[in-house]
SEBAMI-86216 format. One line per 10 residues: their letters; for each residue x, y, z of C-alpha. Coordinates in steps of 0.001 Angstrom, whole numbers. Example, Ala and Ser with C-alpha at 12.3 -4.5 7.8 and 13.67 -1.06 7.14 Angstrom:
BEGIN
AS = 12300 -4500 7800; 13670 -1060 7140
// end
This chain:
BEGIN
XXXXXXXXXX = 22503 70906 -4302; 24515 70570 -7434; 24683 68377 -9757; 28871 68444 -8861; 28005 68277 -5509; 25630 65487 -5811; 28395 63194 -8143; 30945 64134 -5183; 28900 62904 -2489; 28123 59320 -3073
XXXXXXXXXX = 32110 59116 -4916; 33657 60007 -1323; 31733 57659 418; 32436 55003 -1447; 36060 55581 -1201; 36188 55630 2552; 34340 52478 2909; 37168 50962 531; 40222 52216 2669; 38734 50802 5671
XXXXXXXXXX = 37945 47784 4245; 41303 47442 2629; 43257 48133 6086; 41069 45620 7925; 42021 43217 5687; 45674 43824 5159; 45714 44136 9488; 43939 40774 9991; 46430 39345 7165; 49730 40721 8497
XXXXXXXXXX = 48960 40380 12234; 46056 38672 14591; 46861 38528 18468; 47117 34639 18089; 48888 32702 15564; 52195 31400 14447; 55573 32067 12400; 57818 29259 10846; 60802 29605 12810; 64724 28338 12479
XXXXXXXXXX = 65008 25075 13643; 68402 25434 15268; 67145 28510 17253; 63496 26639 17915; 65198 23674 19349; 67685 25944 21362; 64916 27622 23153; 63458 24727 23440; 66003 23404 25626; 67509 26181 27667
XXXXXXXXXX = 67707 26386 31214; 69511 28344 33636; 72637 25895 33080; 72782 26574 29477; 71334 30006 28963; 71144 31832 32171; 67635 31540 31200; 64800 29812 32514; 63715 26212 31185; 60385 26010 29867
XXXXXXXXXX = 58653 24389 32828; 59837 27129 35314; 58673 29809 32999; 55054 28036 32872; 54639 27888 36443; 56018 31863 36962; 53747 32517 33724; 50937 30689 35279; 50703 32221 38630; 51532 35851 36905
XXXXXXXXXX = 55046 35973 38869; 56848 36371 35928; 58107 39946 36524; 58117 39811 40542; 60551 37330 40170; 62532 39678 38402; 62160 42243 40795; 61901 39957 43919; 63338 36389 43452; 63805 35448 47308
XXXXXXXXXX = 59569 36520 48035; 58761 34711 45300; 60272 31666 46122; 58660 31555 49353; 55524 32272 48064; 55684 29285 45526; 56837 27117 48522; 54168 27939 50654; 53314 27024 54210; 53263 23202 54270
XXXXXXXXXX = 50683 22839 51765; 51620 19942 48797; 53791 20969 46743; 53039 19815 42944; 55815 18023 41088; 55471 20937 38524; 55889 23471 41656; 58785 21376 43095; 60668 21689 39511; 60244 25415 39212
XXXXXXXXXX = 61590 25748 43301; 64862 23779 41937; 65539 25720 39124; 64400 29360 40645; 66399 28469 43488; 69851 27820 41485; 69141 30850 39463; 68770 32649 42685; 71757 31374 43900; 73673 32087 40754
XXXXXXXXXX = 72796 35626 41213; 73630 35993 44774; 76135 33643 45218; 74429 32007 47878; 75423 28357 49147; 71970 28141 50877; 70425 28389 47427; 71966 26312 45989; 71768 23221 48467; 67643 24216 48616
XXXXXXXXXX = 67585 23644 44656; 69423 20158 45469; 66684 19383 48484; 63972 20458 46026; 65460 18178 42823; 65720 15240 45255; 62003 15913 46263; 61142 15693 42510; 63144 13251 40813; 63656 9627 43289
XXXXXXXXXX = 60762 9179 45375; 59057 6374 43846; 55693 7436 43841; 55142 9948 41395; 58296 10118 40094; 58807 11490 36578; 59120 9361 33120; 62735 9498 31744; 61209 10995 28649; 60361 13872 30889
XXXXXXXXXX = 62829 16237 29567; 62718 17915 33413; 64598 14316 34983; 68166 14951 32768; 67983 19098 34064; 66932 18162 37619; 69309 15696 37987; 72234 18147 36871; 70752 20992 39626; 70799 18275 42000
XXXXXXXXXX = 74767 17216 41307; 75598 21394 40708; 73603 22206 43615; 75271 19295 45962; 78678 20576 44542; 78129 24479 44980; 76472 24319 48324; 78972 22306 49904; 82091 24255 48389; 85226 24815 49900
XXXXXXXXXX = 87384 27965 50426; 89065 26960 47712; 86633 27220 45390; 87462 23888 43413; 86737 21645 46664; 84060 20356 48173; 83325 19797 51821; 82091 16589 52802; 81624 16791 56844; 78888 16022 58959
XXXXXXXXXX = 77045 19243 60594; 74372 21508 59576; 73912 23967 57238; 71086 26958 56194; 68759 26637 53701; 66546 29752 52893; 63819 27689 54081; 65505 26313 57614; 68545 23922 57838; 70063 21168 56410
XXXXXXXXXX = 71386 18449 58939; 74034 16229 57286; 75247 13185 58565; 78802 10825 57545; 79832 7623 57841; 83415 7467 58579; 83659 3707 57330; 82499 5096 53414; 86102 7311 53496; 88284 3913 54155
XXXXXXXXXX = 89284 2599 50387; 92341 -497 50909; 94218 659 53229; 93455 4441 52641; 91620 7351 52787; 89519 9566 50891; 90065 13362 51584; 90491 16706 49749; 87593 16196 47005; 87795 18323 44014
XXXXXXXXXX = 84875 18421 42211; 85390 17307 38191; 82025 17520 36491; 82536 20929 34749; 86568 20151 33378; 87578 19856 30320; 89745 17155 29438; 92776 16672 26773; 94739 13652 25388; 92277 10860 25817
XXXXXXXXXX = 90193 9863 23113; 86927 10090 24932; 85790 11566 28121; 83409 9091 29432; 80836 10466 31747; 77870 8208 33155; 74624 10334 33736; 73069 9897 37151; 72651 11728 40266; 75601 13264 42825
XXXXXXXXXX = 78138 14977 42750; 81248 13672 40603; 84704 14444 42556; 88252 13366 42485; 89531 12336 45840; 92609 12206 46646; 94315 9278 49274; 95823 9291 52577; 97622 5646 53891; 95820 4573 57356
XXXXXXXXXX = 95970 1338 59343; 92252 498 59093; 91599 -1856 55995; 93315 -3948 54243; 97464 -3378 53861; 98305 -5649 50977; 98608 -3694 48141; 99839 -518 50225; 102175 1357 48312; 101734 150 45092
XXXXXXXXXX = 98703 2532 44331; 101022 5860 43955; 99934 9058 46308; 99365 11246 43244; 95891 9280 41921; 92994 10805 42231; 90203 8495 42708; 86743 8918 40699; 83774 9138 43386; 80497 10378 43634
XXXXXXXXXX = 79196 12416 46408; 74988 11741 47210; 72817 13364 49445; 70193 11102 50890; 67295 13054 52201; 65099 11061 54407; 61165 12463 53905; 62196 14813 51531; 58406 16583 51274; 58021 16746 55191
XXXXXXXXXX = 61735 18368 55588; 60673 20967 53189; 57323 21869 54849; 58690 22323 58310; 61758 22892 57241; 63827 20540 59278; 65532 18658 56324; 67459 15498 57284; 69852 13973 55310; 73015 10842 54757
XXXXXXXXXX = 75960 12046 52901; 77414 8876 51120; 80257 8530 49136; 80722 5788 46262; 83980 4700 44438; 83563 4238 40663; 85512 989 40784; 83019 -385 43532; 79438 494 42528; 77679 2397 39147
XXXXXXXXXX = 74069 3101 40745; 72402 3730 44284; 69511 2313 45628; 66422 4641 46650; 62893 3714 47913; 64013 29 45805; 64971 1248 42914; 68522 1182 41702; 69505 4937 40240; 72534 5434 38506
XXXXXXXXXX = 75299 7875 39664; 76804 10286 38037; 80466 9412 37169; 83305 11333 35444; 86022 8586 35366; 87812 10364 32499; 87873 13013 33854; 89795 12163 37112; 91787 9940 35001; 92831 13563 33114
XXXXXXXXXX = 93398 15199 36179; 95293 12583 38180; 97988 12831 35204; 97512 16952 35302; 101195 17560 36459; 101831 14050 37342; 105721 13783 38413; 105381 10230 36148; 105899 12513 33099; 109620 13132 34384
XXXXXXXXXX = 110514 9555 35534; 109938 8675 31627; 113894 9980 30656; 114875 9835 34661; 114169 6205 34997; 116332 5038 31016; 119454 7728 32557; 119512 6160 36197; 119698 2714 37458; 117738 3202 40624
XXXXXXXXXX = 115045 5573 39492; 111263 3993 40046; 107492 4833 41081; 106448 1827 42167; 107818 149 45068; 108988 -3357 43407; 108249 -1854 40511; 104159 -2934 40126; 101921 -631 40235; 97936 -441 40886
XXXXXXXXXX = 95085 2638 40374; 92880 418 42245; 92696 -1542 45081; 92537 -5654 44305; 89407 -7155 43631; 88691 -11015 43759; 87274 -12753 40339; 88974 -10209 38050; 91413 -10878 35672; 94769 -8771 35865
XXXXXXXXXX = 95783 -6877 32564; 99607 -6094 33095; 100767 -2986 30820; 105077 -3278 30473; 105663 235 29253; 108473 360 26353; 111838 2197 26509; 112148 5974 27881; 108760 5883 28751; 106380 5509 31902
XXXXXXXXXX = 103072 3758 32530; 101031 7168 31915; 101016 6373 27929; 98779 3601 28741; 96127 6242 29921; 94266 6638 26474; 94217 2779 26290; 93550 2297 30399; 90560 5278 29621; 88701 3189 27224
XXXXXXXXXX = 89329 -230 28517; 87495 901 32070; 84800 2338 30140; 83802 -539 28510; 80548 -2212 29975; 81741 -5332 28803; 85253 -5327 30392; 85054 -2607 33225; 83769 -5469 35955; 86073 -8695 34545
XXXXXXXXXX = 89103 -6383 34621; 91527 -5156 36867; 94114 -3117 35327; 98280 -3088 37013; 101362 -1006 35710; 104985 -1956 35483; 107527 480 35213; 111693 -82 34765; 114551 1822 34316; 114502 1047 30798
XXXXXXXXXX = 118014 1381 30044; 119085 -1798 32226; 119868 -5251 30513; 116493 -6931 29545; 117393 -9892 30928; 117697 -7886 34544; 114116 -5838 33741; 112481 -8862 33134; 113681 -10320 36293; 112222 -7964 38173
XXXXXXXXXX = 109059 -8126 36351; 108799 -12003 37046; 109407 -11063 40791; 107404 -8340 41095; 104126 -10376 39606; 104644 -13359 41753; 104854 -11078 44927; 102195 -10105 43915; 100032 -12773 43502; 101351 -13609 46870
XXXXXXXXXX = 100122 -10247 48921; 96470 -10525 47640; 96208 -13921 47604; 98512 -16227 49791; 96110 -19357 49593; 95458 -19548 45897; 91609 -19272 46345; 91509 -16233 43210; 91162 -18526 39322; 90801 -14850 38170
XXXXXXXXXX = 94355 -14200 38896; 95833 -17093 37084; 94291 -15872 34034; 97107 -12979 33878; 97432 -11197 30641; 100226 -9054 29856; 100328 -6305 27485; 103848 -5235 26114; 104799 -2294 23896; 107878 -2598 22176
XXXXXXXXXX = 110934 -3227 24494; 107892 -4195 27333; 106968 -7045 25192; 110339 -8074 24923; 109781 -8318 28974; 106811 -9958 28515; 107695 -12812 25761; 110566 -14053 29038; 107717 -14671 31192; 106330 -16897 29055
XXXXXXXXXX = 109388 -18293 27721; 111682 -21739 28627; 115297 -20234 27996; 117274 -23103 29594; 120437 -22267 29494; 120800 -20465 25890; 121147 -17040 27723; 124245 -18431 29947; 125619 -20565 27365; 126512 -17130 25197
XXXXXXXXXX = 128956 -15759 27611; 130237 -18788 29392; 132128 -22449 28341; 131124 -24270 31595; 127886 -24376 33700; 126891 -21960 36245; 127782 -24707 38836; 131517 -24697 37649; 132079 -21338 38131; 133635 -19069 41115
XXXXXXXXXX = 131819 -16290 42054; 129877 -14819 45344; 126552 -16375 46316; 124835 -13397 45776; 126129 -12876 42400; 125463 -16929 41925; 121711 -16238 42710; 121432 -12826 40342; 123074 -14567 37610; 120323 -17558 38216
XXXXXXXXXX = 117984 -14798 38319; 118190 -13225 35378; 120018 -15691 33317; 117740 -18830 33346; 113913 -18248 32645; 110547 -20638 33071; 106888 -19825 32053; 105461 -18104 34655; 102152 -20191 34972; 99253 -17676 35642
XXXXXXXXXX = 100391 -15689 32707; 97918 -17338 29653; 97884 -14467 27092; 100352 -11959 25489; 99832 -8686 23873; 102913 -8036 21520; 102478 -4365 20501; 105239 -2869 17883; 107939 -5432 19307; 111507 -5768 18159
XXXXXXXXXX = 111462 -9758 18684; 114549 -9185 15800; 115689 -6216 17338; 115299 -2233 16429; 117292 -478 13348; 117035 2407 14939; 120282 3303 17056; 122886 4438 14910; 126412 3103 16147; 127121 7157 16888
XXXXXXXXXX = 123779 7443 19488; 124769 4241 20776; 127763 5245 22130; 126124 8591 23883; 123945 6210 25580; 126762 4031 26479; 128368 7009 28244; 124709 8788 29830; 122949 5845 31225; 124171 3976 34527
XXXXXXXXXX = 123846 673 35084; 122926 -1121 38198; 126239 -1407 40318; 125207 -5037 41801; 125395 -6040 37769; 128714 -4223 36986; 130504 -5562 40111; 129191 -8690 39667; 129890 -9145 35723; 133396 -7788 36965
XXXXXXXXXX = 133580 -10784 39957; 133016 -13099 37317; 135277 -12375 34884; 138265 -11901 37683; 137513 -15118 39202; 137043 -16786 36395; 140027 -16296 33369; 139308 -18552 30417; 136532 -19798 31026; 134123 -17077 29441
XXXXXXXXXX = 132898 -17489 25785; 133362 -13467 25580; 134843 -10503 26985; 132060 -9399 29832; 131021 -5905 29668; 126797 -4731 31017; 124955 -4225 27947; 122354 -1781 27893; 119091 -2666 27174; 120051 -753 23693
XXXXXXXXXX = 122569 -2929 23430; 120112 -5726 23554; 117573 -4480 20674; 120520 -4100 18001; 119633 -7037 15080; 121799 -9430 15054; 123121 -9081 18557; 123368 -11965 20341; 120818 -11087 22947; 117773 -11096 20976
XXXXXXXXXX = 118782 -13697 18470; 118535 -16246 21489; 115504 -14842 22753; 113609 -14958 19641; 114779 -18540 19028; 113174 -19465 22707; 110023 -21038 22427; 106779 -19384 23772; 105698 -22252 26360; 102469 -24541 25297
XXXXXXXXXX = 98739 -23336 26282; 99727 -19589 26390; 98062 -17674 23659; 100124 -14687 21732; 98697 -11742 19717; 100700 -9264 17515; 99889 -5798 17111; 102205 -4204 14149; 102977 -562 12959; 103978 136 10082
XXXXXXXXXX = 104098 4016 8016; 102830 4300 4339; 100461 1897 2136; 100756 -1127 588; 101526 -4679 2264; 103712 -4764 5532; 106710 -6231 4498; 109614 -4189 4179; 107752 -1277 6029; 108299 -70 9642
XXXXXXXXXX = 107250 2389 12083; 110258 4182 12668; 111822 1745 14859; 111057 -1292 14448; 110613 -3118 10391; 107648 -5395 10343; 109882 -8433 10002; 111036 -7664 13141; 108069 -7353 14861; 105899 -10078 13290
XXXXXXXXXX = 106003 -13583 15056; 104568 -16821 13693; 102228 -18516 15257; 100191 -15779 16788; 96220 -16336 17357; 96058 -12910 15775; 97764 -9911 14089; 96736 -6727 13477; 98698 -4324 11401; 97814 -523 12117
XXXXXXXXXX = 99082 2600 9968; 101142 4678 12606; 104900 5368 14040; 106270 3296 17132; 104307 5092 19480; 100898 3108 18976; 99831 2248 22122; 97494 5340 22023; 95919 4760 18487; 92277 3867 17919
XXXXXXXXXX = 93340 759 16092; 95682 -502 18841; 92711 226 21199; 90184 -1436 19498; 91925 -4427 18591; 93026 -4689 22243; 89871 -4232 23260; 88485 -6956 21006; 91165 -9535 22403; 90065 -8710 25973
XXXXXXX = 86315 -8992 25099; 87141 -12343 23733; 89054 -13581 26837; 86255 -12410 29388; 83671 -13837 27439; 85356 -17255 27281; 86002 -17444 31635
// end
């Protein structure tokens, strides 16, 4: 061999040996079948929590039982066979096992768009989450997604034709395992004096205009029912709940042994149905479980449409125009030991702008079970004097309907919440006019004069004003105690000639003049309740000179626009000096137009007064 030969040799060995050893190492540094990359935490945390409901993806628990039994592509390829493989033949199931059948089974039904699937993941998330022994830790990340397959599951399976309903009858119906027998009790329909029917399930809407959309997490299904009058249950407050509410209930399946239903596939079960005004939790096995409730979200839909929205400019044009039979209005039916919140709408308006305000108030833990919550709507162009009439009758009938013998405290507690014109209403329930109001268009007593006995007892009516007694606190919110600037003396007149006025007051003002020559302090002509507002008119210069009667406590909400101290600021309607009042326990001053009632601020401060009242009885 050469000596060239004999330098190559040994040179191209080496060189070799040196690749190799260079690709093993750059291979074990750039990839080993084990091991780990930093990833984003968005994404990591994403994946993390995905699930069939979020994704269209399976949840991490699922995935580790399909992984573990090496299903992971048959289920793909088969999902039906492998669910019945992983449910077995009446062996135990494992609560792992019973997870992955809940959330394979919605994912099957997804696919398919099979009801039976869909009630079996619902059978199968019962059978995991509330019997007692065993059950799952709420830091189990599985409870919160088997819950929601149990309440989408309930909801899907027992769907209506229409798509957006949900079928709540006794009867049996298929599972892919066997059947599901459902009973009812007829009794849990009846709600005072009515009856649930025509559920429409509210857990996946999105809501609008409300500051919040409360939702309590739980199990069942969250609907909106709406009501039907019947002559079972109590009649006292029929009527006054209008037919267009929709009531917030939930909608729970109670299986009765859950694990021997599945294995033989017999499954057993109660249908119940729970108001959200009655109850917030179930009781299973002894242990009370929360429900799942979407109160804002009915609340939304109820006022979806609403034919309240059209009453608003209907009921300040017409003198006749009203929802509410005697003009009070409930959402609920009465309940002993709470204390009634009265909302007095202002002018061209309607008790649906108290929904933001009505939305939060419910919702609060504090407040939700010492409250009951009533509406009064008016035509809002009538005299004050007359709208407040009708508002003192309308609360002492009724105080009289639910309770003829007295036996409530609660409901001598009253507190009344007035925006604008509505507190006008409200101050004259609380307020000892004597005879101010009558002295301003008459020289001689009532007694003196000639007139009809009916128009001697409306003029008595609406003229002459005591403290109603159960009323104890007043919410004054943007009120024109001094009257509004707003009306020019041009839009005045318009209103003059659009609105009409009662005919029982313009006949009777007419009566009185005609039998009566001389012996009026002015010329008598109906003013509206425009009329009224103006400063300086005679109306509310004698009203806000009447004293607020002893032991009733008054609070002050004011709005004003721009910055810097109150006075000589407004909100469009009414100046501050108008609408502050001395001797208030409290006033709040907020930064917004007239329309306030819907403001965080107004809210809170409300909601601050009412904490204090329930806290104190």
């Amino acid at each position: 061999m050469s000596a060239v030969a004999r330098d190559y040799i040994p040179v191209r060995k080496g060189s070799v040996l040196a690749l190799l050893l260079g690709a093993l190492v750059l291979t074990s540094a750039c990839s080993t079948p084990i091991g780990v990359v930093r990833g984003d935490r968005h994404t990591m945390y994403r994946n993390l929590t995905s699930s069939v409901l979020s994704k269209d993806e399976l949840s991490a628990g699922s995935a580790q039982v399909l992984n573990r039994l090496g299903l992971t592509e048959r289920f793909e390829r088969e999902p039906e066979a492998v669910l019945n493989e992983l449910r077995g033949s009446g062996e135990v199931l494992s609560r792992d096992r019973l997870f992955a059948l809940c959330e394979l089974s919605f994912a099957v039904a997804e696919r398919k768009h099979k009801p039976a699937y869909y009630l079996a993941a619902a059978v199968y998330a019962y059978a995991f989450l509330l019997p007692t022994a065993g059950a799952p830790t709420g830091i189990d990340p599985r409870v919160r997604l088997a819950a929601d397959l149990y309440n989408l599951g309930l909801t899907l399976g027992l769907a209506g034709p229409e798509g957006d309903t949900v079928v709540l009858d006794a009867g049996w119906r298929p599972l892919p395992f066997g059947q599901l027998e459902m009973t009812v009790e007829p009794e849990e329909f009846l709600w005072g004096g009515y009856r649930f029917e025509r559920f429409v399930a509210v857990g996946e809407f999105e809501i609008r205009g409300l500051l919040n959309n409360y939702r309590q997490p739980g199990v069942g299904a969250p609907l909106a029912a709406s009501l039907t009058p019947v002559g079972a249950g109590p009649t006292r407050v029929r009527g006054r709940i209008p037919p267009t509410v929709k009531v917030p209930v939930t909608a729970f399946l109670r299986i009765d042994n859950v694990m021997e239903g599945i294995a033989s596939g017999s499954v057993r079960g109660r249908l119940e149905l729970y108001p959200a005004d009655k109850t917030r939790t179930v009781t299973v096995d002894g242990r009370a479980v929360p429900l799942e409730l979407a109160p804002s979200a009915a609340l939304a839909y109820t006022l979806q449409d609403a034919p309240v929205w059209k009453t608003e400019f209907a009921a300040f044009l017409s003198a006749e125009s009203s929802i509410f039979p005697g003009g009070l209005g409930i959402i609920h039916p009465y309940r002993p030991g709470r204390i009634p919140v009265v909302f007095v709408h202002g002018t061209a308006s309607s008790p649906a702008r108290w929904a933001p305000m009505l939305n939060e108030l419910e919702n609060d833990p504090v407040l939700r079970d010492r409250l009951q919550f009533w509406f009064f709507t008016y035509n809002t162009s009538n005299p004050i004097l007359l709208s407040a009439k009708e508002l003192r009758d309308a609360l002492r009938k009724m105080l009289a309907d639910v309770d003829p013998d007295g036996r409530d405290p609660a409901l001598r507690q009253m507190v009344l919440i007035g925006h604008s014109q509505g507190g006008l209403l409200a101050r004259l329930m609380v307020t000892d006019s004597g005879d101010r109001f009558w002295n301003n268009i008459a020289k001689e007593p009532l007694a003196r004069l000639k007139m009809k006995e009916e128009t001697r007892e409306l003029v008595k009516s609406t003229m002459f004003f005591e403290p109603l007694p159960f009323v104890k606190q007043v919410i004054f919110i943007c009120t024109p105690h001094r009257g509004s600037f707003r009306v020019t003396g041009l839009v005045l007149d318009v209103i003059r000639r659009l609105v009409t006025l009662p005919a029982r007051v313009v006949k009777g003002m007419a009566e009185i003049a005609e039998e009566n020559p001389g012996l009026l302090a002015t010329v008598m002509r109906a003013p509206t309740a425009v009329d009224n507002m103006l400063p300086g008119q005679q109306f509310i210069r004698t009203l806000s000179s009447s004293p607020i009667a002893p032991g009733v406590t008054t609070h002050s909400i004011i709005a004003v626009r721009g910055i810097g101290p109150p006075e000589g600021l407004g909100d469009g309607v009414v100046k501050y000096e108008s609408a502050h009042l001395a001797g208030v326990a409290s006033e709040k001053v907020v930064r917004s137009g007239h329309s306030a009632q819907d403001k965080p601020e107004t809210i809170e401060e409300v909601r601050r007064i009412l904490r204090e009242i329930v806290t104190s009885n």
